[in-house]
N, CA, C and O atoms as a GROMACS GRO file, in nm:
protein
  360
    1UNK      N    1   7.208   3.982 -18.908
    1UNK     CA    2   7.174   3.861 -18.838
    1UNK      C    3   7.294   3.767 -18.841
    1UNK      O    4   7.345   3.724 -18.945
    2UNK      N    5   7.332   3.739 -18.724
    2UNK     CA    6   7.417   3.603 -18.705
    2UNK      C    7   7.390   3.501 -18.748
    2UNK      O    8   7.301   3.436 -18.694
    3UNK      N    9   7.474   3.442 -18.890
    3UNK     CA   10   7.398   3.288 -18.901
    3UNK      C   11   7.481   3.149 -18.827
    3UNK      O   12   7.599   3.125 -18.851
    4UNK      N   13   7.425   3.094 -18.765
    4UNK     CA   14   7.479   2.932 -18.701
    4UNK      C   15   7.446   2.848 -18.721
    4UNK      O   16   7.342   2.836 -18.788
    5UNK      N   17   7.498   2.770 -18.687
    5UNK     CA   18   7.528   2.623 -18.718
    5UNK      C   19   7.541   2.497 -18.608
    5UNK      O   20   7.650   2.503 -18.551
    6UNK      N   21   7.490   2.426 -18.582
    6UNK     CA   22   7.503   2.280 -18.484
    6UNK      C   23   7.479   2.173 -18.545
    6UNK      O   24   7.380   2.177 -18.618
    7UNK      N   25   7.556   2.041 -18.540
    7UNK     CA   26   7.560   1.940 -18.571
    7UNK      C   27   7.556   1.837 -18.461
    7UNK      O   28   7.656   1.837 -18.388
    8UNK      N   29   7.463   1.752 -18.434
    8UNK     CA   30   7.477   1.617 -18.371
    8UNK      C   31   7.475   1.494 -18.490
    8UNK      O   32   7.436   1.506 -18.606
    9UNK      N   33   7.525   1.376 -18.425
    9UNK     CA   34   7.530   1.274 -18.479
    9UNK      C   35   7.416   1.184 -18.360
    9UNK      O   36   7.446   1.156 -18.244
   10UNK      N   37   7.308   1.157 -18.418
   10UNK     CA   38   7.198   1.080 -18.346
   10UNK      C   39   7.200   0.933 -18.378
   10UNK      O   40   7.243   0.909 -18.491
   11UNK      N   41   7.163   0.829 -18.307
   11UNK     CA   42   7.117   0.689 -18.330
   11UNK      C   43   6.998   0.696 -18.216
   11UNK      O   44   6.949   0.791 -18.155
   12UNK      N   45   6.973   0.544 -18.215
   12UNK     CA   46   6.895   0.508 -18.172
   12UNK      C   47   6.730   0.515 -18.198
   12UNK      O   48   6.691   0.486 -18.311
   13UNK      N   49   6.650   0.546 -18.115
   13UNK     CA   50   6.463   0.550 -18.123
   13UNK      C   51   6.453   0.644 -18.222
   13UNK      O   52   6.539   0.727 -18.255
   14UNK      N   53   6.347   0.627 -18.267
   14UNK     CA   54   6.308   0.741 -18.407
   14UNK      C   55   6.153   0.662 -18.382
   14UNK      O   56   6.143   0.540 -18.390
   15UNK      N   57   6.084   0.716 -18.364
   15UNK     CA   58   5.913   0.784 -18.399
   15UNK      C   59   5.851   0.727 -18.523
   15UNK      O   60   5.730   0.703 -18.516
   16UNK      N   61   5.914   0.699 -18.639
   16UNK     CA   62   5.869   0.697 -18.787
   16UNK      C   63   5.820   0.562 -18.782
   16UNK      O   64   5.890   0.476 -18.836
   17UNK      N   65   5.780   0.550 -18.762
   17UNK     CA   66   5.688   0.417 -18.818
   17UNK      C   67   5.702   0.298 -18.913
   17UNK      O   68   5.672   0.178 -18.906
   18UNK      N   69   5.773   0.400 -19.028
   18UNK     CA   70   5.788   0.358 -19.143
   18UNK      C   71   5.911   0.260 -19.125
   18UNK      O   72   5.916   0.163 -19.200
   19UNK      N   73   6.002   0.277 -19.040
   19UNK     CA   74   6.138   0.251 -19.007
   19UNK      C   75   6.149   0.127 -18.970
   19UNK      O   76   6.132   0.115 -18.848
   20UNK      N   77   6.172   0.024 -19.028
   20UNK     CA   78   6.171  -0.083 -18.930
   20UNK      C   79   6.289  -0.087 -18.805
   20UNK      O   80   6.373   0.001 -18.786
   21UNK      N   81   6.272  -0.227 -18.714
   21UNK     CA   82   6.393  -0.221 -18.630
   21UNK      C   83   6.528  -0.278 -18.680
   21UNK      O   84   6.635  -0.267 -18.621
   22UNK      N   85   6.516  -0.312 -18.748
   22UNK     CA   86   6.642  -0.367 -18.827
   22UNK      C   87   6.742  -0.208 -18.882
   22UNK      O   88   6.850  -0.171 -18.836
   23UNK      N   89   6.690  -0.169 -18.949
   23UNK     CA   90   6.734  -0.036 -19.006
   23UNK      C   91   6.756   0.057 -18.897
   23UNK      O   92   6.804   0.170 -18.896
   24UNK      N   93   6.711  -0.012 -18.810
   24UNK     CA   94   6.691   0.138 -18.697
   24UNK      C   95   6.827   0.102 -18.605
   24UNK      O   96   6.905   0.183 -18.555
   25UNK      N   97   6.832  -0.050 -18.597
   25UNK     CA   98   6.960  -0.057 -18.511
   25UNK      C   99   7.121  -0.018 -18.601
   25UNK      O  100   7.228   0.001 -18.543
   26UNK      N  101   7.103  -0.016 -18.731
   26UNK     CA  102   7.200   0.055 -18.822
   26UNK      C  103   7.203   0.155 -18.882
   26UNK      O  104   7.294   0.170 -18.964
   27UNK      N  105   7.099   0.264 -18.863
   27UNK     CA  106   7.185   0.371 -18.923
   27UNK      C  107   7.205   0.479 -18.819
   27UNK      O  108   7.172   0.472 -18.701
   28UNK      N  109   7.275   0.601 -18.893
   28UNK     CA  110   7.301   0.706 -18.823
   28UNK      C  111   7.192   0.781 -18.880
   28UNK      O  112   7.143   0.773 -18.993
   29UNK      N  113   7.161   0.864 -18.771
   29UNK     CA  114   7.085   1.003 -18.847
   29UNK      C  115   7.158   1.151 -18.777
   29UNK      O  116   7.193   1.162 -18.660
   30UNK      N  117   7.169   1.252 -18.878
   30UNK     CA  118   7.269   1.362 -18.857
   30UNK      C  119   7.161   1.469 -18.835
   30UNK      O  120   7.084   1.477 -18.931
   31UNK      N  121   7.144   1.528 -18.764
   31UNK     CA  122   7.038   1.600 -18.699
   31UNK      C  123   7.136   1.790 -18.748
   31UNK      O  124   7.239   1.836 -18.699
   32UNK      N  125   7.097   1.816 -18.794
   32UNK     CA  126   7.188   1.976 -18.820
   32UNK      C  127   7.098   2.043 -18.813
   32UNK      O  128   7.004   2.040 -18.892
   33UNK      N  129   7.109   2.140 -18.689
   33UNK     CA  130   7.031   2.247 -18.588
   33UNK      C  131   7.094   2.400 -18.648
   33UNK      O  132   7.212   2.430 -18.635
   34UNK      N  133   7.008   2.475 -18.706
   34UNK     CA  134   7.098   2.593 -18.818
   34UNK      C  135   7.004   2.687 -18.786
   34UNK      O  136   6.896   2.645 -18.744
   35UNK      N  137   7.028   2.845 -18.797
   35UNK     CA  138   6.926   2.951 -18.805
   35UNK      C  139   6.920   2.951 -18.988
   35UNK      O  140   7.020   2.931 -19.057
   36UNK      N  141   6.790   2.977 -19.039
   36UNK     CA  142   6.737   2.972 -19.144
   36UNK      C  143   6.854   3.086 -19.187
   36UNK      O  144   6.914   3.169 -19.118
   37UNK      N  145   6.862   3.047 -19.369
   37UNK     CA  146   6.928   3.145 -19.443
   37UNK      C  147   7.023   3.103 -19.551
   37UNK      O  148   7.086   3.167 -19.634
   38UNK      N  149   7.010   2.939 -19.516
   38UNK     CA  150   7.140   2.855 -19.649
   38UNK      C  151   7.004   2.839 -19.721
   38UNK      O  152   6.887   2.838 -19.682
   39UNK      N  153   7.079   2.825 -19.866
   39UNK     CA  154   7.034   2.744 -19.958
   39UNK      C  155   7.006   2.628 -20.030
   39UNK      O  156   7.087   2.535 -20.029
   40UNK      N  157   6.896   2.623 -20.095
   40UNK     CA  158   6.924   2.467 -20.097
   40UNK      C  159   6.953   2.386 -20.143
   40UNK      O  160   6.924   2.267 -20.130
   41UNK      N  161   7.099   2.508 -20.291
   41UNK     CA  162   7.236   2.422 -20.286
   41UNK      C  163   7.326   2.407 -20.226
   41UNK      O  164   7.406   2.315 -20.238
   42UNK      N  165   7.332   2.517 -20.130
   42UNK     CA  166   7.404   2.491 -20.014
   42UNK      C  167   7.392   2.354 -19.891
   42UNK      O  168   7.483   2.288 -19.839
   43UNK      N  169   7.250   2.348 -19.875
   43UNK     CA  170   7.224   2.244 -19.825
   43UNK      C  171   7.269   2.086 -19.887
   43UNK      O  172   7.316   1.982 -19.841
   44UNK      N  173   7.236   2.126 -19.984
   44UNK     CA  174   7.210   1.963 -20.095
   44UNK      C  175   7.406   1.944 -20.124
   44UNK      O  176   7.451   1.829 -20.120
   45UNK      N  177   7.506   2.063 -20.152
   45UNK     CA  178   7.588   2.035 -20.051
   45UNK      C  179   7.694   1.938 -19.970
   45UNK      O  180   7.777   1.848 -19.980
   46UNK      N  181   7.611   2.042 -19.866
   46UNK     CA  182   7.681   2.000 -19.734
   46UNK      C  183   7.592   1.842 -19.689
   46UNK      O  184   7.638   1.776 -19.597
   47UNK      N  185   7.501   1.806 -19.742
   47UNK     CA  186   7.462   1.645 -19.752
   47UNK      C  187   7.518   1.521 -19.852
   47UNK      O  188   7.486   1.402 -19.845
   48UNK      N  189   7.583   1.565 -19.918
   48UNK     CA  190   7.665   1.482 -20.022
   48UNK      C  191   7.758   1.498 -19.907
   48UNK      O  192   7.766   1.394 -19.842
   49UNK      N  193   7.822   1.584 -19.868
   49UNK     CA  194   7.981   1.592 -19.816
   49UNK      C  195   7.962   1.475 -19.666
   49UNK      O  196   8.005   1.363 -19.637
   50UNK      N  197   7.874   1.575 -19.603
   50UNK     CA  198   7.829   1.489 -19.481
   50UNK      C  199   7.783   1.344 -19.521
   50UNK      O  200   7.860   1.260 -19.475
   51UNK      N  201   7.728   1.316 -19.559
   51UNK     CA  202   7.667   1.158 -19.606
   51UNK      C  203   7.783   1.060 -19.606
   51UNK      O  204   7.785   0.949 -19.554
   52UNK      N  205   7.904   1.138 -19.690
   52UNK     CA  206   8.046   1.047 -19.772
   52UNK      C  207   8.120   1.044 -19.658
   52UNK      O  208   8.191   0.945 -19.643
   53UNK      N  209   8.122   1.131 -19.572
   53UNK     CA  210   8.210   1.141 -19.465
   53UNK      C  211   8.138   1.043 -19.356
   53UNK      O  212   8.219   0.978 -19.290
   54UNK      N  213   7.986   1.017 -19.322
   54UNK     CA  214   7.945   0.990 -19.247
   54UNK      C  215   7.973   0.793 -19.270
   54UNK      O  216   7.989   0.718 -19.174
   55UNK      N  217   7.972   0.748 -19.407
   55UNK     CA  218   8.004   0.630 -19.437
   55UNK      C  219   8.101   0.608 -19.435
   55UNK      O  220   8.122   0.494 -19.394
   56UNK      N  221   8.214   0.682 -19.470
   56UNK     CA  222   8.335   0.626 -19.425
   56UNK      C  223   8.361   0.611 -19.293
   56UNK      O  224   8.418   0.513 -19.245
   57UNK      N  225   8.322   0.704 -19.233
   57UNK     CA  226   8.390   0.697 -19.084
   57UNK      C  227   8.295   0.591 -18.994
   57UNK      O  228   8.336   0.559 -18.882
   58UNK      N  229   8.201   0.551 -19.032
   58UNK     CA  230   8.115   0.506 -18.931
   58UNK      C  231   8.111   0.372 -18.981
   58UNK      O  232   8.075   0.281 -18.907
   59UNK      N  233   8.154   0.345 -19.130
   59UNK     CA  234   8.133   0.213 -19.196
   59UNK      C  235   8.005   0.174 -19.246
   59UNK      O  236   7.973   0.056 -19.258
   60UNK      N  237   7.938   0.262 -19.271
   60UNK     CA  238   7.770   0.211 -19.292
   60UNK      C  239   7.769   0.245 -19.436
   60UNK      O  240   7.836   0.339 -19.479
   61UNK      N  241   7.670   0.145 -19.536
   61UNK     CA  242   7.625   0.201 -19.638
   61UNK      C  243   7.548   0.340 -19.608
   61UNK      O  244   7.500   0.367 -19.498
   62UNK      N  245   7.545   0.422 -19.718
   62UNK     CA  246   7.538   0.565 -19.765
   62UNK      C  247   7.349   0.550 -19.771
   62UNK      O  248   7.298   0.658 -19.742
   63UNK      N  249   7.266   0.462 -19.796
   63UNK     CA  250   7.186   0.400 -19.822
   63UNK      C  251   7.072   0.392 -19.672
   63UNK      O  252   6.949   0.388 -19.664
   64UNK      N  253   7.183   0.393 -19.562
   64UNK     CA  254   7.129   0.418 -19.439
   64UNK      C  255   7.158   0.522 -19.356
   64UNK      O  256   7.133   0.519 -19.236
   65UNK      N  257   7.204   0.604 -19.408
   65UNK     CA  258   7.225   0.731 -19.333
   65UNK      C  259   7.080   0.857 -19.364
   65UNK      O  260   7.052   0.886 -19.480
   66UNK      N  261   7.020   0.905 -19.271
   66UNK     CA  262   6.945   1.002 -19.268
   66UNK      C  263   7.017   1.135 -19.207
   66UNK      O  264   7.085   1.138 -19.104
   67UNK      N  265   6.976   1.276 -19.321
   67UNK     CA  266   7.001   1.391 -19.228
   67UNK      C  267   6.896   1.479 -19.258
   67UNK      O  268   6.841   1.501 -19.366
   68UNK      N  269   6.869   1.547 -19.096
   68UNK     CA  270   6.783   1.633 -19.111
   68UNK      C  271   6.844   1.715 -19.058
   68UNK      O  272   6.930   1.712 -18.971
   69UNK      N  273   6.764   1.850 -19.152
   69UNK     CA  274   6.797   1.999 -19.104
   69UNK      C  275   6.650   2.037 -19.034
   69UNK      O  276   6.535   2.007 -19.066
   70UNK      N  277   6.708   2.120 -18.923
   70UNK     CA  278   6.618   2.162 -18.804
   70UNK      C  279   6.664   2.325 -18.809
   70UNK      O  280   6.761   2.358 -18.742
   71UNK      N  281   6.598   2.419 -18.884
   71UNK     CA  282   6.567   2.566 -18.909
   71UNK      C  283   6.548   2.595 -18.744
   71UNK      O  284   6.464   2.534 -18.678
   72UNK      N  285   6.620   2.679 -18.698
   72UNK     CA  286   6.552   2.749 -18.539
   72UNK      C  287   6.548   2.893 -18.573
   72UNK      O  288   6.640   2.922 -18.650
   73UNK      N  289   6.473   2.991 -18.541
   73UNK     CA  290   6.466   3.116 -18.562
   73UNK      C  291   6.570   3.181 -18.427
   73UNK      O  292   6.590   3.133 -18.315
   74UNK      N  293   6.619   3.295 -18.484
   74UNK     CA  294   6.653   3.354 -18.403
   74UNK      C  295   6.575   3.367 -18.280
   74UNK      O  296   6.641   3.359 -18.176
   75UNK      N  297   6.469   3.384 -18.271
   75UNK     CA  298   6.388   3.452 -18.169
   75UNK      C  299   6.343   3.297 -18.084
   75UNK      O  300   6.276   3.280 -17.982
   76UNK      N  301   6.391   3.226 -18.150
   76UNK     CA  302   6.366   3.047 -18.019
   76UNK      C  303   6.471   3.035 -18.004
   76UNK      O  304   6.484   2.924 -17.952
   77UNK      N  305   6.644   3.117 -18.027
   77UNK     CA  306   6.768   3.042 -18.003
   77UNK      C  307   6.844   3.157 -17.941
   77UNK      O  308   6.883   3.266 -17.981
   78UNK      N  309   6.851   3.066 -17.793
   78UNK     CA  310   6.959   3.234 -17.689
   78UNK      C  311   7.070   3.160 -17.690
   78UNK      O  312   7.072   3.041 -17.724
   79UNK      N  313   7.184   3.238 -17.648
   79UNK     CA  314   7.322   3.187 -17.632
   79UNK      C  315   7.361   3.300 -17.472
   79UNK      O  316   7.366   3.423 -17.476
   80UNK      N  317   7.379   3.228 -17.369
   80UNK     CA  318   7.450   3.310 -17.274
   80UNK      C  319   7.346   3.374 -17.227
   80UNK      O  320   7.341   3.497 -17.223
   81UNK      N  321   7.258   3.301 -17.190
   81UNK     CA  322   7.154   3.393 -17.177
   81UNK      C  323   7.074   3.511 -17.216
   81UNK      O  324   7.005   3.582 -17.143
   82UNK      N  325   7.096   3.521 -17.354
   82UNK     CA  326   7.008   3.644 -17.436
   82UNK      C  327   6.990   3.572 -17.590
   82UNK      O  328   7.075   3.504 -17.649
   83UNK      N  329   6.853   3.609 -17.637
   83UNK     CA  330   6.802   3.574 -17.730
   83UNK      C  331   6.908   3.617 -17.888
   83UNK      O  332   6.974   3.721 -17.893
   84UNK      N  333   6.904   3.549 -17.963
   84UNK     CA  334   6.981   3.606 -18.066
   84UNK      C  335   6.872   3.762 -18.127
   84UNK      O  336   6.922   3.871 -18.152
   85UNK      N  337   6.740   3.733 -18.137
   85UNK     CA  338   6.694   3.813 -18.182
   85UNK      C  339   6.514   3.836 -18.078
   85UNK      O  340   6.486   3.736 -18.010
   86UNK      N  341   6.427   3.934 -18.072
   86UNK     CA  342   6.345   3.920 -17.987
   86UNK      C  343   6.208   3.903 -18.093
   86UNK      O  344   6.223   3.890 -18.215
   87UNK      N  345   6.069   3.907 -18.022
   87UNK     CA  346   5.996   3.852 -18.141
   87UNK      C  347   5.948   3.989 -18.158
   87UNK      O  348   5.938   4.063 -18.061
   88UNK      N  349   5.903   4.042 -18.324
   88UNK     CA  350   5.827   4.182 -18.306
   88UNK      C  351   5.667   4.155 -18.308
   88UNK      O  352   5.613   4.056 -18.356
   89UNK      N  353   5.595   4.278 -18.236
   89UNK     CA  354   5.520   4.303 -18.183
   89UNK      C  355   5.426   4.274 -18.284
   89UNK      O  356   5.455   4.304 -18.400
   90UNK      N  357   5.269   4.195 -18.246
   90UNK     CA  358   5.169   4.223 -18.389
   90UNK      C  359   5.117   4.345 -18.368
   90UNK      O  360   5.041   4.396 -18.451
   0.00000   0.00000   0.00000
């Protein structure tokens, strides 16, 4: 199995409720789109690294940065028009 990797850098609207608008007009959230298979020291990581990098460069406390990882299966992720993997049969 091919493993991948995508990264966006998101702002703006977020859904959560919890969030006020104040917070919402300052932080970043890092959206990382991956086929399942890291770990989750691997993960825990590449979120320290990303987080430190994401405050320096953007200037924001560390405090307001959100990242989520978004697992896609092979069988929901094509490239070039063909599925990485197909679904098996029940």
């Amino acid at each position: 199995m091919r493993l991948s990797c995508r990264f966006a850098i998101v702002g703006g609207r977020t859904d959560a409720d919890a969030i006020t608008n104040q917070r919402r007009n300052q932080m970043p959230i890092v959206r990382i789109e991956l086929s399942p298979g890291r770990t989750h020291e691997q993960k825990t990581r590449y979120v320290e690294e990303v987080t430190k990098l994401t405050s320096e460069v953007l200037n924001c406390p560390v405090e307001s940065i959100d990242i989520v990882f978004v697992e896609i299966p092979p069988t929901n992720w094509a490239h070039a028009g063909k599925f990485y993997a197909t679904p098996k049969q029940e």
